[in-house]
C-alpha positions as CSV (number, residue, x, y, z in Angstrom):
1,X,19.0,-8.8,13.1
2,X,18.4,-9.9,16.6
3,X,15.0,-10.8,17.1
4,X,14.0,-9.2,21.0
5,X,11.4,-11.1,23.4
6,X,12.1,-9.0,26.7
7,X,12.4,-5.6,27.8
8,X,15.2,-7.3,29.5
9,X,16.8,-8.2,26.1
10,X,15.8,-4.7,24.7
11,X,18.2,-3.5,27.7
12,X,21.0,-5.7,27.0
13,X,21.7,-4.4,23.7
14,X,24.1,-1.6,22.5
15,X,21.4,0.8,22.4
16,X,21.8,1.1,18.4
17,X,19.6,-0.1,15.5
18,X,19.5,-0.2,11.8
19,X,17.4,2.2,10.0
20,X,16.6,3.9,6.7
21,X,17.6,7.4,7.0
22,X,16.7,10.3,5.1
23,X,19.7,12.0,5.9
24,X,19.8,15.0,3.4
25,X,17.6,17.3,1.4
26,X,17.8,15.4,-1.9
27,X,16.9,12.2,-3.7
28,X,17.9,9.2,-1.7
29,X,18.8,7.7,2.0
30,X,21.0,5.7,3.9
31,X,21.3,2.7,6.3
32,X,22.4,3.8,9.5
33,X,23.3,2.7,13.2
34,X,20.8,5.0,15.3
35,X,20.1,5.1,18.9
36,X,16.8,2.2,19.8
37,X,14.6,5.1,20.8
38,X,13.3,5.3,24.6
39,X,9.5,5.1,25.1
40,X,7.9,7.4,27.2
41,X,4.9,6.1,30.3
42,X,2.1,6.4,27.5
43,X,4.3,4.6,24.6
44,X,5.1,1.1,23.6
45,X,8.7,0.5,21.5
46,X,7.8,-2.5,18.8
47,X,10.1,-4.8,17.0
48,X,9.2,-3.9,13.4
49,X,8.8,-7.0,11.4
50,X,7.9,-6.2,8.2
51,X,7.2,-2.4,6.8
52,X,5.5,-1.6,3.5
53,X,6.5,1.6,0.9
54,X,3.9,4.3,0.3
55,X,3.7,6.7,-2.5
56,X,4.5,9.2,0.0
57,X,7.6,7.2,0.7
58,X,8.5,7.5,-2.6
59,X,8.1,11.5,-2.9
60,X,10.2,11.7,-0.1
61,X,12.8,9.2,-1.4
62,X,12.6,11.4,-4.6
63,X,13.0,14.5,-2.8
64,X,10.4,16.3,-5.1
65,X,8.4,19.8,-4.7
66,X,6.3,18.1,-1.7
67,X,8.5,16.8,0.3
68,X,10.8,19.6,-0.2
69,X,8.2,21.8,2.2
70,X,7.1,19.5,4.5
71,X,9.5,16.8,5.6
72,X,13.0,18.1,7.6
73,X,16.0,15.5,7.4
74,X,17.6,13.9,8.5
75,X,15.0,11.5,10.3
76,X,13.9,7.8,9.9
77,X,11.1,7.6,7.3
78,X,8.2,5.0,6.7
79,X,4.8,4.4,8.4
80,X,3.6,1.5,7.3
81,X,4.4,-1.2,9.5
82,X,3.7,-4.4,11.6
83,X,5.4,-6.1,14.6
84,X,5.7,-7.4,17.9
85,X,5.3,-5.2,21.0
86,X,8.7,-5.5,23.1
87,X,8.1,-3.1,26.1
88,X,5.3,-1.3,27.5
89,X,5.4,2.3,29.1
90,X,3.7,2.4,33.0
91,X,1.0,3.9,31.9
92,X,-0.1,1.8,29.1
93,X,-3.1,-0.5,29.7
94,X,-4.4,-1.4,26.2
95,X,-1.8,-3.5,25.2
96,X,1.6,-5.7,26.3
97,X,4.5,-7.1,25.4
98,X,4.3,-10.0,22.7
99,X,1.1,-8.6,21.2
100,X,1.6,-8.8,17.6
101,X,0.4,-5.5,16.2
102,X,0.0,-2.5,13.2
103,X,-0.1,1.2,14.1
104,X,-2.4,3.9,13.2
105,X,-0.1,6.4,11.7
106,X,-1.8,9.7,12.4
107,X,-1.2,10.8,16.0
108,X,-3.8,13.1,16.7
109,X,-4.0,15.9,19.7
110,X,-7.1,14.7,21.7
111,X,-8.2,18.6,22.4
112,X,-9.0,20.4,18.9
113,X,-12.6,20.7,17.6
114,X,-12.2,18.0,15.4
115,X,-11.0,15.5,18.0
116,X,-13.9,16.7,20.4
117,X,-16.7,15.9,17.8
118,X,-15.0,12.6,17.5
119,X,-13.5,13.5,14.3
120,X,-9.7,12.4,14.8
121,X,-8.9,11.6,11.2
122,X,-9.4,15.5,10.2
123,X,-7.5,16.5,13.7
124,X,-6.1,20.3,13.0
125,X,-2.5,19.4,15.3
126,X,-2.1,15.9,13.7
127,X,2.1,14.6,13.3
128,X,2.1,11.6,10.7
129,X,4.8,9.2,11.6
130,X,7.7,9.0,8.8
131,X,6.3,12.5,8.1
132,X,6.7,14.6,10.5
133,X,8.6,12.2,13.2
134,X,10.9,9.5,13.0
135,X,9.0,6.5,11.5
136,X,9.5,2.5,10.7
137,X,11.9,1.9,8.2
138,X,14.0,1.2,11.3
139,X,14.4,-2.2,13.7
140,X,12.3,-0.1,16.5
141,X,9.4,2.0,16.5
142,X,8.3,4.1,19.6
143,X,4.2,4.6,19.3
144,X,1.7,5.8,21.2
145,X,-0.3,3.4,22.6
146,X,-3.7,4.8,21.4
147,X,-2.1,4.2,18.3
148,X,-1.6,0.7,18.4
149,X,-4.1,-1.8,17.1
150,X,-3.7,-5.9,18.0
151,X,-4.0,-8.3,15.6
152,X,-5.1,-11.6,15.5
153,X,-1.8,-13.6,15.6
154,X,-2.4,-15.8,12.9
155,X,-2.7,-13.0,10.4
156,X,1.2,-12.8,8.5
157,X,3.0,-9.7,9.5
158,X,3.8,-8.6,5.6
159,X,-0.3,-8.3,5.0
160,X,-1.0,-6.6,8.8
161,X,1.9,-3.8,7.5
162,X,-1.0,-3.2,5.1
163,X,-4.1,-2.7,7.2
164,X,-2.8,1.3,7.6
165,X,-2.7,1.4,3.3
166,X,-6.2,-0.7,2.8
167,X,-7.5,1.4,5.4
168,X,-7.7,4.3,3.2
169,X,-9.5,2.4,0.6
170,X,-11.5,0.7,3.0
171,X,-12.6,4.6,4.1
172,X,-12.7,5.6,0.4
173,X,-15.7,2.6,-0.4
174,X,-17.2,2.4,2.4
175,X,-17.9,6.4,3.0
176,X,-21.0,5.2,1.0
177,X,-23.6,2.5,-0.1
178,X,-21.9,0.0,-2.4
179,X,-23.9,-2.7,-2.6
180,X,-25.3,-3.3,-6.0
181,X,-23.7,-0.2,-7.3
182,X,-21.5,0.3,-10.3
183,X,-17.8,1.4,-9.5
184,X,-14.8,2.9,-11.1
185,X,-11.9,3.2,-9.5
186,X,-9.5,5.7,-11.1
187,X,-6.1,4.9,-10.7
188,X,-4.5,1.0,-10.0
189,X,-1.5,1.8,-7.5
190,X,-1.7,0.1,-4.2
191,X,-4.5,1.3,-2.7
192,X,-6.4,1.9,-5.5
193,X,-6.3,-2.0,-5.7
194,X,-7.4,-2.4,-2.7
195,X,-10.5,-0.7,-3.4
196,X,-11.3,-3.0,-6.1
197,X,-10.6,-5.7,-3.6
198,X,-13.3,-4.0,-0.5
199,X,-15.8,-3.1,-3.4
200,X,-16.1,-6.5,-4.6
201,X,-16.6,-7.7,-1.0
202,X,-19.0,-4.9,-0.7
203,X,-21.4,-6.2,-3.2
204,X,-20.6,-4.0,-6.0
205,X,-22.2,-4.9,-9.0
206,X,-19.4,-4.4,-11.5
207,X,-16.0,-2.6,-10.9
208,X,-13.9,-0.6,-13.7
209,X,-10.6,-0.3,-13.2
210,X,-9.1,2.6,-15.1
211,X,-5.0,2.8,-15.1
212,X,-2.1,3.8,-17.9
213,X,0.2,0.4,-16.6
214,X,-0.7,-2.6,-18.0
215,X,0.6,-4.3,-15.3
216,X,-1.9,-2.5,-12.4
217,X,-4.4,-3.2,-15.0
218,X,-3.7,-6.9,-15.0
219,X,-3.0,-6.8,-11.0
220,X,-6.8,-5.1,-11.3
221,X,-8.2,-8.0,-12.7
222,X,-6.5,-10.3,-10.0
223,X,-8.3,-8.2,-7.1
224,X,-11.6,-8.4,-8.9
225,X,-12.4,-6.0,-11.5
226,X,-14.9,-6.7,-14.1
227,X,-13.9,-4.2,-16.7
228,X,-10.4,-2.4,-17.8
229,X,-9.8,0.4,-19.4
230,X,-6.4,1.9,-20.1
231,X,-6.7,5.6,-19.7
232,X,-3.6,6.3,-22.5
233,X,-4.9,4.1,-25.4
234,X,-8.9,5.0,-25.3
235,X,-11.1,7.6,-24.4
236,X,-12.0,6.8,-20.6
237,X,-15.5,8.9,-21.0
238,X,-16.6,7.3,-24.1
239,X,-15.2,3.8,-22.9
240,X,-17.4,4.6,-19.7
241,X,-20.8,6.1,-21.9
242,X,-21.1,2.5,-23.7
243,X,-20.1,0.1,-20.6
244,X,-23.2,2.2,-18.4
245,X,-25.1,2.5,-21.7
246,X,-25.2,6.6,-21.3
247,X,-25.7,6.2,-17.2
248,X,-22.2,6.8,-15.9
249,X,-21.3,5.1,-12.8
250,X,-22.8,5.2,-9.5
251,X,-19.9,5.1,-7.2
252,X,-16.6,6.6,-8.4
253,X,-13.4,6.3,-6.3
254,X,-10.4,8.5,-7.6
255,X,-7.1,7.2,-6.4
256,X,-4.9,8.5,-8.9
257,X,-4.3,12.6,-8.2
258,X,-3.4,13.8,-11.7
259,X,-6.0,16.7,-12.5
260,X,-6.8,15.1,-15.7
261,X,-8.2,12.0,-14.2
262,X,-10.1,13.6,-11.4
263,X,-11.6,16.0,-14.2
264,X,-13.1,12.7,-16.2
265,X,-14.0,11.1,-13.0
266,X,-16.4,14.0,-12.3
267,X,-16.9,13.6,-16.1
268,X,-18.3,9.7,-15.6
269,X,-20.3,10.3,-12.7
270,X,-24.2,9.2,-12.8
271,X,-26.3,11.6,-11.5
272,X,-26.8,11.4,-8.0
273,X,-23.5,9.5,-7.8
274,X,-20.7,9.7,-5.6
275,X,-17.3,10.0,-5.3
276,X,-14.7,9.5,-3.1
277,X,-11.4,12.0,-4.1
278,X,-8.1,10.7,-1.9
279,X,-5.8,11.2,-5.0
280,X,-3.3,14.0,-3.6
281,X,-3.3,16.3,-7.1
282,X,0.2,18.1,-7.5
283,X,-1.9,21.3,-9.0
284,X,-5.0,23.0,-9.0
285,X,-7.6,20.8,-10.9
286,X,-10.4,22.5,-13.5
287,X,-13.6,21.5,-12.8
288,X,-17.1,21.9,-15.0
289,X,-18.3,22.7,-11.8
290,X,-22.2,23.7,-13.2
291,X,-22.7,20.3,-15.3
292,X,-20.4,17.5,-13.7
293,X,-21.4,18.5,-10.0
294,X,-24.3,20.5,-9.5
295,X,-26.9,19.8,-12.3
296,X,-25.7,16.0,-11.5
297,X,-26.3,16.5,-8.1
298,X,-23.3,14.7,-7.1
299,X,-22.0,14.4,-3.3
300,X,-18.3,14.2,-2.8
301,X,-16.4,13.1,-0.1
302,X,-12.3,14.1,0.7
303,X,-10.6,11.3,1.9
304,X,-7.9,11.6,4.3
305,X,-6.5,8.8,6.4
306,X,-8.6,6.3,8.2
307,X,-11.8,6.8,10.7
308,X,-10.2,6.2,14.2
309,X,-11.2,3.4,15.0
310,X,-14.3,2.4,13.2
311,X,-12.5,2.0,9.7
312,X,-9.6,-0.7,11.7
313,X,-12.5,-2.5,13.1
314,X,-13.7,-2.8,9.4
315,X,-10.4,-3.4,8.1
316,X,-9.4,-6.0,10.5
317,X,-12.8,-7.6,9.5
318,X,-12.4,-8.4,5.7
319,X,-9.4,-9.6,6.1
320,X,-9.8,-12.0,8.8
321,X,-12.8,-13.2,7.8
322,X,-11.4,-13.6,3.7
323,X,-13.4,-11.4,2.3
324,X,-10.2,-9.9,1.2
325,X,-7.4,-11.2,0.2
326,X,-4.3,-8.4,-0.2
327,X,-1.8,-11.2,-0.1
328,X,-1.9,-10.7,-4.1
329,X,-0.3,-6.9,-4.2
330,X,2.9,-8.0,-2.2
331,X,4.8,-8.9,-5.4
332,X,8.5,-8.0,-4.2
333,X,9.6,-8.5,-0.6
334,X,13.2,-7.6,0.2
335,X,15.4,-6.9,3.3
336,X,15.7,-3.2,4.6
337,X,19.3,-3.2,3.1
338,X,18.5,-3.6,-0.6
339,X,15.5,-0.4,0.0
340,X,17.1,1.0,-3.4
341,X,15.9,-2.2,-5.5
342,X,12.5,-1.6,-3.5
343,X,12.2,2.1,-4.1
344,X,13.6,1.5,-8.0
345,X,10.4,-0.8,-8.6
346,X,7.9,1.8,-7.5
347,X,9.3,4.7,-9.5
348,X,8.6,2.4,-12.4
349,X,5.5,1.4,-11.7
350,X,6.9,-2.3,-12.0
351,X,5.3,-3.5,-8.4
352,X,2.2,-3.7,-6.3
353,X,3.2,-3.6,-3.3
354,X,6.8,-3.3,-1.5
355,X,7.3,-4.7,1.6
356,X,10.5,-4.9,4.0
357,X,11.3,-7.9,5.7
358,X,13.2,-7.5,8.9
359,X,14.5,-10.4,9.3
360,X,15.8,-11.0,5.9
């Protein structure tokens, strides 16, 4: 792949790129030649340099119930992304070209309730790129440049694709005290991970991982959790009532989305606890609403996406001072053209995290 420095160069080429297209309404995609898109006075077009798989990825990859209503091939999919910017639209002022960036992937309307109150994660008109517009599973990426944040230039590309990911557990932790509290965190994919990860930076005082893989569990224990418990071979209540010696735990984060899980995480929760749900459940989830919630006087907060821009600020923070290292969770790197070895790895729960490299 041809690595551009100038919007001259950008010019120059045949106007075509490679991308991962998800081309029809079933399980799959496929590497095409597609138009390098044109960027409009209030957009930037970046070189992708390295682009990470999400769960939601997967689904769509899969082609299962969810995607099946909501995404409408064929497009470019992906969202989670880091580069260089190539060209600037006239209008832009925030940013220019060589800026070494990641991307905010919600792109919010500016003008609904939400986004008036300052609320742009919970925006009622907001498009998700990969989602509901082309994403970055592609060469180029057109973004708005409100959604663009700068990184330092010494941090590597394949851990800034991550800052969109971590920022969700970064949210999920932080939408609370942590300090000195004990945490569970329900569910070891990516992100969950990650939580362990910003918890332990945090000051948590001890951090259960709960997971069926072994090998999350043992990636867990590499990102700095200080008990295990797999979910499958033990009863994660009981497991939970001797480790808190009958208190239950003061800070539960529930990453996972299968009903059962996010019925014992209300299950474990001290009273007065907390906890964070941004687990996506495929069903309607049951619920002893009157002793797990009210009488326990628990408060609950729905995660969705990142705060705009107070959770990058904090994101961008741990990792360049150290406090947190993500570097682990990249276990498989591969180019965009072996994607099916990628997405094959996270069906089978085999991987932390996934990440493109574009150039090879």
């Amino acid at each position: 792949m041809k690595t551009i420095t100038s919007p001259e160069e950008v010019d120059s080429l045949s106007g075509k790129m490679d991308a991962l297209v998800k081309e029809d309404r079933k399980k799959g995609a496929k590497m095409r030649q597609v138009s390098i898109p044109s960027i409009q006075p209030h957009e930037v077009l970046i070189e992708v340099k390295a682009a990470s798989i999400c769960g939601t990825d997967l689904h769509i990859y899969q082609w299962d119930e969810w995607a099946s209503k909501r995404v409408h091939p064929p497009y470019i999919f992906g969202h989670e992304m880091s580069g260089v910017v190539v060209e600037v639209g006239e209008k832009v002022t925030n940013v220019g070209e060589g800026d070494q960036v990641s991307c905010e992937t919600h792109i919010v309307c500016g003008e609904c309730s939400a986004c008036l109150r300052g609320e742009f994660h919970i925006c009622y008109r907001t498009e998700i790129i990969g989602v509901d517009r082309d994403g970055c599973f592609a060469e180029y990426v057109a973004m708005p440049a409100q959604n663009v944040w700068k990184n330092h230039n010494k941090l590597p590309f394949e851990v800034a694709t991550l800052m969109e990911p971590m920022g969700n557990a970064v949210h999920a932790v932080l939408a609370g005290p942590i300090v000195g509290k004990q945490v569970a965190v329900v569910g070891c994919g990516p992100i969950g991970l990650m939580a362990i990860a910003v918890a332990k930076a945090a000051g948590a005082l001890q951090i259960i991982a709960l997971d069926l893989n072994p090998y999350r569990l043992r990636l867990a224990e590499r990102m700095g959790a200080t008990e295990f418990i797999r979910s499958d071979r033990e009863d994660p209540i009981l497991r939970v009532e001797e480790i808190t010696k009958g208190k239950g735990i003061d800070v539960v984060l529930e990453m996972s989305g299968h009903p059962v899980a996010v019925e014992q995480a209300f299950a474990i929760c001290a009273n007065g606890g907390r906890i964070s749900l941004l687990g996506l459940p495929a069903r309607p989830v049951s619920l002893n609403v009157t002793d797990d919630l009210i009488f326990k006087g628990v408060t609950v907060y729905g995660i969705t996406g990142r705060k705009m821009f107070q959770t990058w600020e904090q994101t961008a923070g741990l990792l360049e001072s150290g406090r947190v290292d993500v570097s682990p969770l990249i276990t498989h790197r591969f180019p965009l053209s072996d994607f099916e070895k990628g997405f094959a790895l996270m069906q089978e729960g085999r991987c932390g995290k996934v990440v493109f490299c574009m150039n090879g």
